[in-house]
BAZABA-420106 format. One record per residue (C-alpha): residue number from 1; residue in three letters; x negated, y, z. Coordinates in steps of 0.5 Angstrom, whole numbers. Layout:
BEGIN
SEVO seq type    xx    yy    zz
SEVO NUM  ALA     X     Y     Z
...
# end
This chain:
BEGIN
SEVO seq type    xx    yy    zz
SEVO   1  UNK  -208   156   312
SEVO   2  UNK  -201   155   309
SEVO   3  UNK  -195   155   315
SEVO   4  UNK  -190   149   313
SEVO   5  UNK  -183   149   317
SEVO   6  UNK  -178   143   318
SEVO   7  UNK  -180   136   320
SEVO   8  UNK  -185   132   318
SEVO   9  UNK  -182   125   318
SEVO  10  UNK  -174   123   316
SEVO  11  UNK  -174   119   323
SEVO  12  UNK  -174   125   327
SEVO  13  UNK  -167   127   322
SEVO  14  UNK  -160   127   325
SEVO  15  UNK  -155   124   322
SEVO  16  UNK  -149   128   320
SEVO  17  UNK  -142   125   325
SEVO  18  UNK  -137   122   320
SEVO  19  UNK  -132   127   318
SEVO  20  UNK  -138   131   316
SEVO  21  UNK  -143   131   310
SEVO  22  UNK  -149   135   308
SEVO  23  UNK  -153   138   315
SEVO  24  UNK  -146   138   318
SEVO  25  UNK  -140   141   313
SEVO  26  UNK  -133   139   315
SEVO  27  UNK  -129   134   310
SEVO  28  UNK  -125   139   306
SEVO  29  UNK  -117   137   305
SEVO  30  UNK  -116   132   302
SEVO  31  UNK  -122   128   303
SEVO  32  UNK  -126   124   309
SEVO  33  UNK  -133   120   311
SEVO  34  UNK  -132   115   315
SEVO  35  UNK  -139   114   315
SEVO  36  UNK  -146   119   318
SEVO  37  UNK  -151   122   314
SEVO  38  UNK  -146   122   308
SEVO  39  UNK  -149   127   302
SEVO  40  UNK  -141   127   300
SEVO  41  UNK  -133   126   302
SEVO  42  UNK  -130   121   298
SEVO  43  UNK  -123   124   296
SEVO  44  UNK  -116   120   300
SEVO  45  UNK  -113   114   296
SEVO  46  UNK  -108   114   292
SEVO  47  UNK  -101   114   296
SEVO  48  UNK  -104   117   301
SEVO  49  UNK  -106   125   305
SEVO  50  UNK  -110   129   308
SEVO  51  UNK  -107   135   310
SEVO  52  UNK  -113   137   315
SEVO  53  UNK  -121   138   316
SEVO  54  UNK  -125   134   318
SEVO  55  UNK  -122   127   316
SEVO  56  UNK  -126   121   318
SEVO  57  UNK  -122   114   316
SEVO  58  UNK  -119   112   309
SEVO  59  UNK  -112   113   312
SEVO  60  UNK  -114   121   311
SEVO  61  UNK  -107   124   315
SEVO  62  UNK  -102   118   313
SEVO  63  UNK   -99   114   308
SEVO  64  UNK   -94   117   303
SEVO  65  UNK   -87   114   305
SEVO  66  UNK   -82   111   300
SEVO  67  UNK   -79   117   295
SEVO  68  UNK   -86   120   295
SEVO  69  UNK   -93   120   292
SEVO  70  UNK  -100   122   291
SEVO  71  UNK  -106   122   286
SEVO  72  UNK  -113   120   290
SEVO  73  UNK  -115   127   293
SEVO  74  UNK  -108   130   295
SEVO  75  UNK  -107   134   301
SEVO  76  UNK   -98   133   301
SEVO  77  UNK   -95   128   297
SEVO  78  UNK   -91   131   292
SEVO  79  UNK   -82   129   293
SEVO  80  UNK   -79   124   286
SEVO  81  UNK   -75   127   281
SEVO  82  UNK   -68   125   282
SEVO  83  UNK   -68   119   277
SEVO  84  UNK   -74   117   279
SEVO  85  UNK   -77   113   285
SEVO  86  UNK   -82   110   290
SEVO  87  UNK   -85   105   295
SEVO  88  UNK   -88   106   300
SEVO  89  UNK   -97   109   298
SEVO  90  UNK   -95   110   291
SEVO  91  UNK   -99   113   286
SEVO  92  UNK   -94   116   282
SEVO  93  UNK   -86   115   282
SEVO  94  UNK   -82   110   276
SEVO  95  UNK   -77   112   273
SEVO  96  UNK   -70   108   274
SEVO  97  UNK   -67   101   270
SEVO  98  UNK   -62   102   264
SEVO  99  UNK   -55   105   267
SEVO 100  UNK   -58   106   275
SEVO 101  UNK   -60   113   277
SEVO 102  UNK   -62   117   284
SEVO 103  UNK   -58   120   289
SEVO 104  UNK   -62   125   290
SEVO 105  UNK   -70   127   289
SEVO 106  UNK   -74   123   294
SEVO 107  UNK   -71   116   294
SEVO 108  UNK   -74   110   296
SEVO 109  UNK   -68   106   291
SEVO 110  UNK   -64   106   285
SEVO 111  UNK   -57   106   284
SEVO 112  UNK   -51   104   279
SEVO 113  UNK   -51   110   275
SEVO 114  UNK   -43   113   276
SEVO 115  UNK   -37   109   272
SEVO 116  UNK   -41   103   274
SEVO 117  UNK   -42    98   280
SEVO 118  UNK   -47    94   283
SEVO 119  UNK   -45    86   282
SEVO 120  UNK   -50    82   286
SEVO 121  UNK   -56    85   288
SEVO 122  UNK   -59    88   281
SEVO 123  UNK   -53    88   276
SEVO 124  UNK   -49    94   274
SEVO 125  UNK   -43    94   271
SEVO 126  UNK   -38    97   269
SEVO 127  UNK   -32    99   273
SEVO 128  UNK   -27    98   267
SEVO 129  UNK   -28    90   267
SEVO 130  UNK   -24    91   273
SEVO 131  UNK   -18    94   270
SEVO 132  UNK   -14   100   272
SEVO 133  UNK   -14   102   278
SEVO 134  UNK   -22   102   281
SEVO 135  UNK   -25   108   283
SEVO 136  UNK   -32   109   281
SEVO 137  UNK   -33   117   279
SEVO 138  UNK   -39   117   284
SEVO 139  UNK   -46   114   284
SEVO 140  UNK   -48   109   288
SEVO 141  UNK   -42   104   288
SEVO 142  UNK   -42    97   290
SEVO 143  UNK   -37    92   291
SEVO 144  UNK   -36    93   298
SEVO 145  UNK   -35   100   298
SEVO 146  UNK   -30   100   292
SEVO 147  UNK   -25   105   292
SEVO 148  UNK   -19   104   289
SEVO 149  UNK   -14   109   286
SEVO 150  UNK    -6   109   289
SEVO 151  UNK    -2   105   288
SEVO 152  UNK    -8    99   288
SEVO 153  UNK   -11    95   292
SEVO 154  UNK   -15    89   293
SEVO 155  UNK   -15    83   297
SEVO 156  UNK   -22    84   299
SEVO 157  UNK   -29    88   299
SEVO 158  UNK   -32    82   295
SEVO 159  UNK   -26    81   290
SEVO 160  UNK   -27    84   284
SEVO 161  UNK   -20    84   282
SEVO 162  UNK   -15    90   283
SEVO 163  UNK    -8    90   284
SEVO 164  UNK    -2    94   282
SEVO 165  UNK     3    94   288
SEVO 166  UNK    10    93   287
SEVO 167  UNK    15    96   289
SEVO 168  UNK    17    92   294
SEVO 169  UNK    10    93   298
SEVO 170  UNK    14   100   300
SEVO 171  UNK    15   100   307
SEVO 172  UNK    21   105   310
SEVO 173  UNK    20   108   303
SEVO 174  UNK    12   109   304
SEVO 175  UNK     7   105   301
SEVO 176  UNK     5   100   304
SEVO 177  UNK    -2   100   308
SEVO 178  UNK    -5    96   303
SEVO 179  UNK    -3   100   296
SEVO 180  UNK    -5   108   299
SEVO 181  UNK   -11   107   295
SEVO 182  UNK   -19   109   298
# end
């Protein structure tokens, strides 16, 4: 007589719960089942985590923001390289367009890159096509956040032009509120 053990049929078989695979074993990080009875976990999507066990949705533990990116099956998403940036569920980080760079690692954007000015709402150009006086040193100028040196003003945040004051733009032998320059 041989003695046999377990089940005689698979109808007596439990599923396995969502989140777990093979009699039970826990998804690792990184991975989730969203449905029972599953011999494998399938590994987070592209652009997004899972940072815990035992995942059940393809969400995992979230979406990776803007500035930020993961490859099918990350536990974190991994920050961009400043010069490089992301959107929002990104599987990897671009490099930013000719003359534009980054303020900093994990950005969602590009900016002009410094001794440039962004004119409308993609185009780069020089500050020197504004003439003396333009204060463009940093990153991230656009016309409306435009310094102007001393001794300079404009008459508007949207004009491009730059001005010398006079010297009649004194006032009491100081200069006039619009020729200090910032």
């Amino acid at each position: 007589a041989s003695a046999t053990t377990g089940l005689d049929t698979s109808e007596k078989c439990t599923p396995t719960e969502a989140g777990k695979y093979n009699n039970g074993k826990v998804c690792l990080q990184g991975t989730y089942q969203d449905q029972a009875g599953q011999t494998a976990c399938k590994p987070c999507p592209a652009g997004w985590y899972g940072n815990t066990t035992g995942l059940t949705t393809s969400t995992c533990s979230g979406v990776c923001p803007p500035g930020t990116f993961s490859l099918k099956g990350f536990t974190r998403c991994s920050v961009c390289d400043k010069g490089k940036y992301s959107r929002n569920a990104s599987d990897n980080c671009e490099y930013c367009p000719q003359f534009e760079t980054t303020l900093g690692a994990g950005a969602a954007s590009c900016v002009c890159q410094p001794g440039m000015l962004r004119r409308g709402e993609k185009t780069c150009i020089y500050c020197s096509e504004l003439g003396v006086g333009a204060a463009c040193e940093d990153a991230g100028i656009t016309l409306a956040n435009l310094r102007v040196e001393i001794g300079y003003y404009r008459s508007s945040t949207s004009s491009m032009t730059v001005y010398p004051c006079l010297p009649s733009h004194k006032v009491n032998a100081k200069l006039h509120a619009d020729c200090r320059g910032g």
